[in-house]
C-alpha positions as CSV (number, residue, x, y, z in Angstrom):
1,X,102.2,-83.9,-34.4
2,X,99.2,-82.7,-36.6
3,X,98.5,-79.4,-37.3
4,X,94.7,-78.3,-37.2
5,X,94.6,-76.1,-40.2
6,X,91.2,-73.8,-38.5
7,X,89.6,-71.4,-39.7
8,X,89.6,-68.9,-36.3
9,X,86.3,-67.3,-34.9
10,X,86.6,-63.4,-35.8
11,X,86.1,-62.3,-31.8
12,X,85.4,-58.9,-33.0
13,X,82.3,-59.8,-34.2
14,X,81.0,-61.0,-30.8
15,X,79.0,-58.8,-27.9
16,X,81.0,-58.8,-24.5
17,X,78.8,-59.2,-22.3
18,X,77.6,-55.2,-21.4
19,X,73.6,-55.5,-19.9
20,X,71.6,-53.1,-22.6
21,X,70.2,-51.3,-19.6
22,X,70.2,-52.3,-15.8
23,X,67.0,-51.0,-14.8
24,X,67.5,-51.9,-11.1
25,X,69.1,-48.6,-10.3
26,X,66.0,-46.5,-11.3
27,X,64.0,-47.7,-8.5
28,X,65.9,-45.3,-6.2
29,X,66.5,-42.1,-8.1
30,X,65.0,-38.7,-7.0
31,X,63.7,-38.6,-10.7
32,X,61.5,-41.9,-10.2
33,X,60.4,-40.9,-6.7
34,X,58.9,-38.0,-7.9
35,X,57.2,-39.0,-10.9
36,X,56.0,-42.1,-9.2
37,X,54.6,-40.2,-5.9
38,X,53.4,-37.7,-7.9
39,X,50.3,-40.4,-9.0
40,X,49.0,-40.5,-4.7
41,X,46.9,-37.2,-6.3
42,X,44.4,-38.5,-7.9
43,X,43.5,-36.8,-11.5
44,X,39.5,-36.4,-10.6
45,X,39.2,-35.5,-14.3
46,X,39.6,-39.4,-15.2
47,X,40.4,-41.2,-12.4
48,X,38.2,-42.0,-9.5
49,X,36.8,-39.0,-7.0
50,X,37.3,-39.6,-3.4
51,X,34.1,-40.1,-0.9
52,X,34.6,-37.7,2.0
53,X,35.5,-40.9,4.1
54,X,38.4,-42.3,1.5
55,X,39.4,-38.7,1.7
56,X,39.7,-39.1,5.4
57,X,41.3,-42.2,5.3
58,X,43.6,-40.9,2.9
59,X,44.5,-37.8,5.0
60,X,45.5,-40.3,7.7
61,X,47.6,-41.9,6.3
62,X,49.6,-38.4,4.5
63,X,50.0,-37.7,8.2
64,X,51.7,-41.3,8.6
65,X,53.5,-40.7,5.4
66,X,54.9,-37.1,6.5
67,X,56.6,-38.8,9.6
68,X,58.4,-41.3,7.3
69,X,56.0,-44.0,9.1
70,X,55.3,-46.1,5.9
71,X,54.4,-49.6,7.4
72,X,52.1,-47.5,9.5
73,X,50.7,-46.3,6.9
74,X,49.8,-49.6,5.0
75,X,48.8,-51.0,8.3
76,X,46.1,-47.6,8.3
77,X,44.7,-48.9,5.2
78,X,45.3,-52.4,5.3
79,X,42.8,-52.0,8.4
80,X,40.2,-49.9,7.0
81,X,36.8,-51.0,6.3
82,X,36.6,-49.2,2.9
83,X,39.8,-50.7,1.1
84,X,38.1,-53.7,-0.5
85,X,35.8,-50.9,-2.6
86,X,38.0,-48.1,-2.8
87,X,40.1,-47.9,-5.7
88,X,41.9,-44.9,-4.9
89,X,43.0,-46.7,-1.7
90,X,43.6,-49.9,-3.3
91,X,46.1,-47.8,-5.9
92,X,47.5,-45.9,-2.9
93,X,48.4,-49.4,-0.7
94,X,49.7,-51.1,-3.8
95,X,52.3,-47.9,-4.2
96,X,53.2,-48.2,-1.1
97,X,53.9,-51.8,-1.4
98,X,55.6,-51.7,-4.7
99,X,58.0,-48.7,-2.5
100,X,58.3,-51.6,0.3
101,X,59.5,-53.8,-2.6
102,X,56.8,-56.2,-2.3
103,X,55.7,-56.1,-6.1
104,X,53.5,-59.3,-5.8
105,X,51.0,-57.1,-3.6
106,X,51.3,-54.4,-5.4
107,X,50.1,-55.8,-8.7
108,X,47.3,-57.7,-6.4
109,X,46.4,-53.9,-5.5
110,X,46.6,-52.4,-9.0
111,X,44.3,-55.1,-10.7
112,X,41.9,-54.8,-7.9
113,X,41.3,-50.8,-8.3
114,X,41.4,-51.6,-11.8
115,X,38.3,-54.1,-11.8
116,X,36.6,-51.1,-9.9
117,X,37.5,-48.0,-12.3
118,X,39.1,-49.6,-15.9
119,X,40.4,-46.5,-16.8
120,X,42.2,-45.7,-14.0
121,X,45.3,-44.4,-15.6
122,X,48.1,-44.6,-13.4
123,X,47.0,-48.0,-11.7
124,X,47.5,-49.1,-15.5
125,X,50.9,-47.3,-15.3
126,X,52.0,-48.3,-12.1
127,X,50.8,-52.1,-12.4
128,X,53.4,-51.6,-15.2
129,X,56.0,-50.2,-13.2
130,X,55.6,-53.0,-10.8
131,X,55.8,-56.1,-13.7
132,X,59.4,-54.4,-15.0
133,X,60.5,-54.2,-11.6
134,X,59.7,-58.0,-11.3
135,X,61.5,-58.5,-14.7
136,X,58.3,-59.3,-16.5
137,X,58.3,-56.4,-19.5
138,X,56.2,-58.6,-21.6
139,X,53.3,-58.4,-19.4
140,X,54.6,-54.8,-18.4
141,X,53.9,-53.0,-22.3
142,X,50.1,-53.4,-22.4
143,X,50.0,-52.0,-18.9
144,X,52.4,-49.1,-19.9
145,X,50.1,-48.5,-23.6
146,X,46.9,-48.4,-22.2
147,X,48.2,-45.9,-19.7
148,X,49.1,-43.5,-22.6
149,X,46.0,-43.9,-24.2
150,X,44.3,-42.7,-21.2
151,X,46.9,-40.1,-21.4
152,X,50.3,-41.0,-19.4
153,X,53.2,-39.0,-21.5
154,X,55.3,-38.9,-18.7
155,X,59.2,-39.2,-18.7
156,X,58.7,-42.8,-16.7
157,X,56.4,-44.0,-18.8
158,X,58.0,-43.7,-21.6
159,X,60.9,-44.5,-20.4
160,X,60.2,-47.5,-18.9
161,X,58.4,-48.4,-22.5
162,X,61.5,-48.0,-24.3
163,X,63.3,-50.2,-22.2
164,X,60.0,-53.0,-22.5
165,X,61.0,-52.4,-26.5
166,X,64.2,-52.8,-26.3
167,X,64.2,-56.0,-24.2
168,X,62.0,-57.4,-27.3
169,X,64.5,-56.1,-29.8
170,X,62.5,-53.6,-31.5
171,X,65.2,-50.9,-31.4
172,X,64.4,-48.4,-33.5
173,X,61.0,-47.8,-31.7
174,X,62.7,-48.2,-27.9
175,X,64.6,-44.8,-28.9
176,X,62.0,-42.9,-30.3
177,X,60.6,-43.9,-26.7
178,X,63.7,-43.1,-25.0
179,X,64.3,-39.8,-26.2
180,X,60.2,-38.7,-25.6
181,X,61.5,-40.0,-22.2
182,X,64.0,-37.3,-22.0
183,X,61.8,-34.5,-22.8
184,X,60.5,-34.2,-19.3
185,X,63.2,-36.3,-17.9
186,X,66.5,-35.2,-19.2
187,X,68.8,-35.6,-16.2
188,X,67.5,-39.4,-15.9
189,X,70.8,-41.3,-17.2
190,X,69.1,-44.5,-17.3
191,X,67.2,-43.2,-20.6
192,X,70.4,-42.0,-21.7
193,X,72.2,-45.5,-21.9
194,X,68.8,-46.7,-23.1
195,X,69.1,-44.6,-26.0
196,X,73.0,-45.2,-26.7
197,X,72.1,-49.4,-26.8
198,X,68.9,-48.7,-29.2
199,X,71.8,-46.6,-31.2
200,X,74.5,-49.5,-30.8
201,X,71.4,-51.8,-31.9
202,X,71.0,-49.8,-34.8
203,X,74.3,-49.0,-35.7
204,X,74.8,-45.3,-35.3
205,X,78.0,-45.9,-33.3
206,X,79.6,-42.5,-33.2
207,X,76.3,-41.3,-31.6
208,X,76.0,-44.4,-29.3
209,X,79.4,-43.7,-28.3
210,X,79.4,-40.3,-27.9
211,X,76.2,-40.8,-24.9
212,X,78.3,-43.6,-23.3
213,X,81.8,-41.1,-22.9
214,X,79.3,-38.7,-21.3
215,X,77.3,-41.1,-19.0
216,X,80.9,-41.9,-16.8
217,X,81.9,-38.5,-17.1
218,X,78.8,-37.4,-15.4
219,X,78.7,-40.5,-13.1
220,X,82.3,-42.6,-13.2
221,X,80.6,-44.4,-10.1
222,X,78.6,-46.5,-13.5
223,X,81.8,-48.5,-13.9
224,X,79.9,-51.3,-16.0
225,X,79.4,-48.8,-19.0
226,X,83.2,-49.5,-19.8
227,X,81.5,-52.5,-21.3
228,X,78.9,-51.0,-22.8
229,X,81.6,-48.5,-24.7
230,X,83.7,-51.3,-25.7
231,X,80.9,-53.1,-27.2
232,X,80.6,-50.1,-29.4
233,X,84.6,-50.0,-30.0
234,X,84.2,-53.5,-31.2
235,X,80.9,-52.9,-34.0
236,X,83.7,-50.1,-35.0
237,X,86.1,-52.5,-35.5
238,X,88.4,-51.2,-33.4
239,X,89.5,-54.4,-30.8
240,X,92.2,-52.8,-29.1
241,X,90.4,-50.2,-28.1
242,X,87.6,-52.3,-27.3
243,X,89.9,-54.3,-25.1
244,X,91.4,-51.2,-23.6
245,X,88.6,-50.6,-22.6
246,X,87.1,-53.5,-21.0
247,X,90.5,-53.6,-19.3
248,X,89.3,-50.8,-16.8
249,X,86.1,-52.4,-16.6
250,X,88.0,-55.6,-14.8
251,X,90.1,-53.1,-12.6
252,X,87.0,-51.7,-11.4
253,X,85.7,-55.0,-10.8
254,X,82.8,-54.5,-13.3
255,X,83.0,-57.6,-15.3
256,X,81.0,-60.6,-14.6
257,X,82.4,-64.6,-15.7
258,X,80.8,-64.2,-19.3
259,X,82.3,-60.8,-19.8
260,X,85.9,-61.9,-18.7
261,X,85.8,-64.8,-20.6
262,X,84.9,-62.7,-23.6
263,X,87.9,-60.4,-22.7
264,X,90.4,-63.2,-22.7
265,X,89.0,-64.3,-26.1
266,X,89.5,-60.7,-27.4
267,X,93.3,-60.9,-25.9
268,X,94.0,-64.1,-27.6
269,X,93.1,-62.9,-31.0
270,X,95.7,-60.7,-30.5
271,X,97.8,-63.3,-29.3
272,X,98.6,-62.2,-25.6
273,X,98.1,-65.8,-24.6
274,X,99.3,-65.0,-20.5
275,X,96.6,-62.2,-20.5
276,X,94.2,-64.2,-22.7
277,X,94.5,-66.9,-19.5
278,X,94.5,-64.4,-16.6
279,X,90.9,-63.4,-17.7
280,X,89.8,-66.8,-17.8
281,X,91.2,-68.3,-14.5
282,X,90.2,-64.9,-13.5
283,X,86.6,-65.6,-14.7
284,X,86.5,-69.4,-13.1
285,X,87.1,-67.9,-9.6
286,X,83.3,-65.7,-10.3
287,X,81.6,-66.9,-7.0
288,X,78.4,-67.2,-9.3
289,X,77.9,-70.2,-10.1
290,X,80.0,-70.5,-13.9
291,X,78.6,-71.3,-17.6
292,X,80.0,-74.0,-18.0
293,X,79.9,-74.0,-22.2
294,X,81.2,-70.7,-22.5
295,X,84.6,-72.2,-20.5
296,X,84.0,-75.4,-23.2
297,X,84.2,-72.9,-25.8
298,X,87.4,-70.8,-24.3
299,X,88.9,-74.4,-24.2
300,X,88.2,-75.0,-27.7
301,X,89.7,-71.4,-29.2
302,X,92.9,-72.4,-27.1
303,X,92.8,-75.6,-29.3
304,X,92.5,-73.4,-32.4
305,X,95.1,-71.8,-31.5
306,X,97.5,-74.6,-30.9
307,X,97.7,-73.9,-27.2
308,X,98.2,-77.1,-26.2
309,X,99.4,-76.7,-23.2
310,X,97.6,-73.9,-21.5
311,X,94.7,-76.0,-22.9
312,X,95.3,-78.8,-20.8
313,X,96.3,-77.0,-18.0
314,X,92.9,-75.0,-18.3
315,X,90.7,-77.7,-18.6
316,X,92.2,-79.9,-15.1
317,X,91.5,-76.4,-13.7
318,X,87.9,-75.9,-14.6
319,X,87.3,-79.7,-13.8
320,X,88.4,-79.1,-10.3
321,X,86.1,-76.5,-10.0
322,X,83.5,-76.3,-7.3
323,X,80.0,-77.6,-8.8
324,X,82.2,-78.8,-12.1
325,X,80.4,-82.7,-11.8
326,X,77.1,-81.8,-11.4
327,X,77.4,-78.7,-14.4
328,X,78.7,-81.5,-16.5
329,X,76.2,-83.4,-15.7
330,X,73.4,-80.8,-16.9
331,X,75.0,-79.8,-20.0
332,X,76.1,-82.7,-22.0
333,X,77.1,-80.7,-24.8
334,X,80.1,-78.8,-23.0
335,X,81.1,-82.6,-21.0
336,X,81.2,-83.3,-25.1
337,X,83.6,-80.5,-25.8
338,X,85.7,-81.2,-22.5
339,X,86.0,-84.9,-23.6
340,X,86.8,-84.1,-27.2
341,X,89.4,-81.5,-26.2
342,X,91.2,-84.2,-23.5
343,X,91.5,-86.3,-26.4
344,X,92.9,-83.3,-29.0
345,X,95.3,-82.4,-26.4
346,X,96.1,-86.1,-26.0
347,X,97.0,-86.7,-29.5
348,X,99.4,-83.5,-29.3
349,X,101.1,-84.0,-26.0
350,X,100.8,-87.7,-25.1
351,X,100.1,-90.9,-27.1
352,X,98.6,-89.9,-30.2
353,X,97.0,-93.3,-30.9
354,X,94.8,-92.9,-28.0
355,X,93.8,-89.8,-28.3
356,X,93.0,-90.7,-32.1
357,X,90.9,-93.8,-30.7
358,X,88.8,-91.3,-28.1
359,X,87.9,-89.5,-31.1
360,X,87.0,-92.1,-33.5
361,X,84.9,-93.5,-30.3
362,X,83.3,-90.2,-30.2
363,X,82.6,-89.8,-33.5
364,X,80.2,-93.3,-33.3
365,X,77.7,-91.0,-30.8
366,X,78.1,-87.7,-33.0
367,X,78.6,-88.5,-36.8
368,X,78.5,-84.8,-37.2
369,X,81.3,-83.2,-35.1
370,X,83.0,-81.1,-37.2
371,X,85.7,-80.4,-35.3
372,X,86.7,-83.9,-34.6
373,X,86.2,-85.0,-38.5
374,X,88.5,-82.1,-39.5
375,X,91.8,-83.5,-37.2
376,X,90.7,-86.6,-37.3
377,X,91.8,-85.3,-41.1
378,X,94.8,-83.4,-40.5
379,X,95.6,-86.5,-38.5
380,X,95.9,-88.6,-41.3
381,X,96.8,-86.7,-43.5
382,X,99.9,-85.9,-41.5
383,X,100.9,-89.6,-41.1
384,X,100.7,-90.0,-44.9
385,X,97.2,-91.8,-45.0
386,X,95.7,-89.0,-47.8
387,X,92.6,-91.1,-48.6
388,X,91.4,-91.1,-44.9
389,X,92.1,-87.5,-44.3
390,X,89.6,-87.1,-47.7
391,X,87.4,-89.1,-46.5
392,X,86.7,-87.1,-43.1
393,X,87.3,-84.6,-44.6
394,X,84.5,-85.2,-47.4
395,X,81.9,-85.8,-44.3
396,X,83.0,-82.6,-42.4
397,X,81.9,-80.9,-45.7
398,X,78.3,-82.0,-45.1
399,X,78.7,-79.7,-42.0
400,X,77.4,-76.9,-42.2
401,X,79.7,-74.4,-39.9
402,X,83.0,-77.1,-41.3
403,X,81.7,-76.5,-45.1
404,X,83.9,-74.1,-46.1
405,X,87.0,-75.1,-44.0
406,X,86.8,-78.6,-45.2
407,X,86.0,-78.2,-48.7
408,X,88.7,-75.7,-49.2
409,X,91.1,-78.1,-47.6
410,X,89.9,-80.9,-49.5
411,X,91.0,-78.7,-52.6
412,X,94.3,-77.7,-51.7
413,X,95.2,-81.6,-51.1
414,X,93.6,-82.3,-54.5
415,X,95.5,-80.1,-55.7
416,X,99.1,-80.9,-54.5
417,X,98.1,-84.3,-56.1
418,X,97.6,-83.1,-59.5
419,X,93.9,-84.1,-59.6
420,X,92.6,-80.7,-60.3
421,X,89.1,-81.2,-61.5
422,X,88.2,-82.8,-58.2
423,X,90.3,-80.0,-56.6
424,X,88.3,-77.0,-58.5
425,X,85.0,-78.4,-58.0
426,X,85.7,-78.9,-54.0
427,X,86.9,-75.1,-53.9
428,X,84.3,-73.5,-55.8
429,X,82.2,-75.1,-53.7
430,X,84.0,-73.1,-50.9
431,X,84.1,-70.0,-52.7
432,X,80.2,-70.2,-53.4
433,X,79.2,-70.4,-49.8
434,X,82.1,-68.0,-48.6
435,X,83.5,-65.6,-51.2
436,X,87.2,-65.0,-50.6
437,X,89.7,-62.7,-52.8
438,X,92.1,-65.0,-51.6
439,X,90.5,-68.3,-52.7
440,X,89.2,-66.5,-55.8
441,X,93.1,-66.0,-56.8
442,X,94.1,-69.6,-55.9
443,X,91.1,-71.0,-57.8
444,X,92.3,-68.7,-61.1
445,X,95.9,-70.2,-60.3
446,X,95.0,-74.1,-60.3
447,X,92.4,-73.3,-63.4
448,X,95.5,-72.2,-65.1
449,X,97.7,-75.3,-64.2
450,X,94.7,-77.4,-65.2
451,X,94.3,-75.8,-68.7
452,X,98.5,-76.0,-68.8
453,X,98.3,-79.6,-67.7
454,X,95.5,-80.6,-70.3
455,X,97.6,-79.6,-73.0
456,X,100.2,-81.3,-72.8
């Protein structure tokens, strides 16, 4: 049968799937207890002074707080008749709600004390704090600046900046953040890894790298940082390493669906096709709920490949998956793939005239499908019908991610014709969007057979 004549994704190049920083386990470090509680004093100097009765109040509810009775505590002030007016009260509740986990209250307490006093600097901090923890670090870095320009140079703040920044992608200034983070916080490991991604981000690897190997020697219990380490082994270009290890990140059940995928891809470049499909049968069983294209696209690398069979196999497997029909339903573009790659496989294992029909039907609802113009090509071109397999192959060169691939082929068939001014024009073509050393030697060849040919 045809032979698809692809030109293969370089997995290498891709990111696996390693969070840049999970901020979640912060929330319950010594580290961020302390600097957090340390804002119940209140800095008289720019903050608001306490009336004898808030100072009361407040007193009350330290004795509630020095008995571990929190909800009795924000009952105490919840209650009390001078909340409404009282921003140091108002800050005070909203901590202790944001320590409850209720951030929504929290924030409704910060921006209250901060209509009273403006400049209250660490309701502007903590009003921060409280929009990361609810995921928000857009609205989260005007909270966290104006709290250092009223002064806030803490190790949290910064911190907790430098991860806003690197959520936006502005990495060089999330590790000058980071690592004014670890001046007063220099056990806090979450800065650490914050500062090894800004460094992955920015490409000083052996230093990224370096921070990673001594985050899980310090705390091994951080298994997911296998990841992160094997994203930098990959930027090295160093895949089996990087797949070493991601391997112990699966064994320690630290990978999620998108990361074992990814692992599978990184096996089947280096063609361990079993291993390549335990991590993505592997990755269909993720109880949350699958993405559905990234399974589309391990599909289509197995028909890259000329896994025909595991391909075929894999697909009936993802399509009895639980939630498959409605997925398919919501994401048209991976039902596309599945349907195209059905047909592929059908051409290869079944009747080919069918499965050559499916795509030609396909192609009427997406003139642009690369994939299917280029073996709808090698199709053709294998049953001896050249000038069809030209002309797909002419329109897959209008594509822009089939450019290359198709002109170049589109040469080479030229070529073994004899018609080699149509065959250089179509490869320099190739050459000019993708310089090869490879291409740039056959071009020089077939130039020479052309000049040889002219003259006789």
């Amino acid at each position: 049968m045809f032979k698809l004549q692809l030109t293969l994704m370089l997995f290498c190049a891709c990111s696996i799937g390693a969070a840049p920083l999970p901020i979640d386990p912060i929330w319950s470090t010594e580290s961020f207890r302390k600097a957090f509680t340390a804002s119940y004093g209140i800095d008289s100097r720019i903050e608001p002074k306490l009336t004898p009765e808030e100072k009361e109040e407040l007193d009350l509810v330290a004795k509630k707080m020095s008995t571990g009775d929190r909800p009795g505590a924000i009952s105490l002030m919840t209650k009390s008749s001078l909340l409404e007016k009282s921003p140091a009260m108002l800050f005070n509740l909203g901590s202790l709600h944001f320590e409850e986990g209720e951030s929504a209250k929290a924030m409704n307490n910060f921006r209250k004390a901060l209509k009273i006093q403006p400049n209250f600097r660490d309701a502007h901090r903590n009003l921060a704090i409280a929009h990361v923890q609810a995921g928000d670090y857009i609205k989260a870095e005007p909270s966290l600046r104006r709290a250092m320009e009223l002064g806030s140079q803490d190790g949290l703040t910064m911190g907790l900046l430098g991860y806003c920044l690197s959520q936006s992608g502005r990495s060089h200034d999330a590790l000058q953040a980071y690592r004014m983070a670890k001046l007063t916080m220099p056990d806090e490991l979450q800065w650490q890894l914050g500062e090894a991604t800004a460094l992955m981000e920015l490409n000083e690897l052996e230093e990224a790298e370096s921070i990673y190997k001594y985050v899980l020697k310090v705390s091994p219990e951080r298994v997911g940082i296998w990841a992160n380490l094997a994203n930098v082994n990959l930027r090295q270009g160093n895949q089996i390493l990087a797949i070493s290890n991601m391997e112990v990140a699966r064994r320690l059940n630290a990978l999620d669906s998108s990361s074992l995928l990814s692992l599978g891809h990184l096996y089947l470049n280096e063609t361990l096709t079993e291993k390549a499909m335990d991590c993505y049968r592997q990755a269909l069983k993720d109880p949350i709920p699958f993405p559905l294209q990234q399974f589309a696209d391990a599909v289509d690398y197995l028909l890259q490949y000329q896994f025909w069979d595991q391909a075929r196999k894999f697909v009936l497997e993802i399509k009895a998956a639980a939630g498959y029909g409605e997925r398919a339903k919501e994401d048209s573009k991976a039902a596309h793939q599945f349907e195209r790659a059905e047909a592929m496989i059908e051409i290869e294992l079944g009747d080919s005239e069918v499965g050559v029909a499916r795509l030609e039907s396909m192609l009427k609802k997406d003139p642009l499908d690369g994939l299917i113009l280029v073996s709808l090509a090698e199709y053709f071109l294998e049953n001896k019908e050249t000038e069809k397999a030209l002309m797909f192959l002419e329109r897959a060169a209008s594509v822009d991610e089939f450019a290359v691939q198709a002109q170049r082929r589109r040469g080479e068939i030229l070529a073994l014709r004899g018609d080699y001014v149509a065959a250089l024009d179509a490869l320099k073509n190739a050459q000019e969007i993708e310089p090869h050393r490879a291409l740039e030697k056959y071009i020089e060849s077939i130039e020479r057979l052309s000049k040889l040919y002219d003259r006789q």
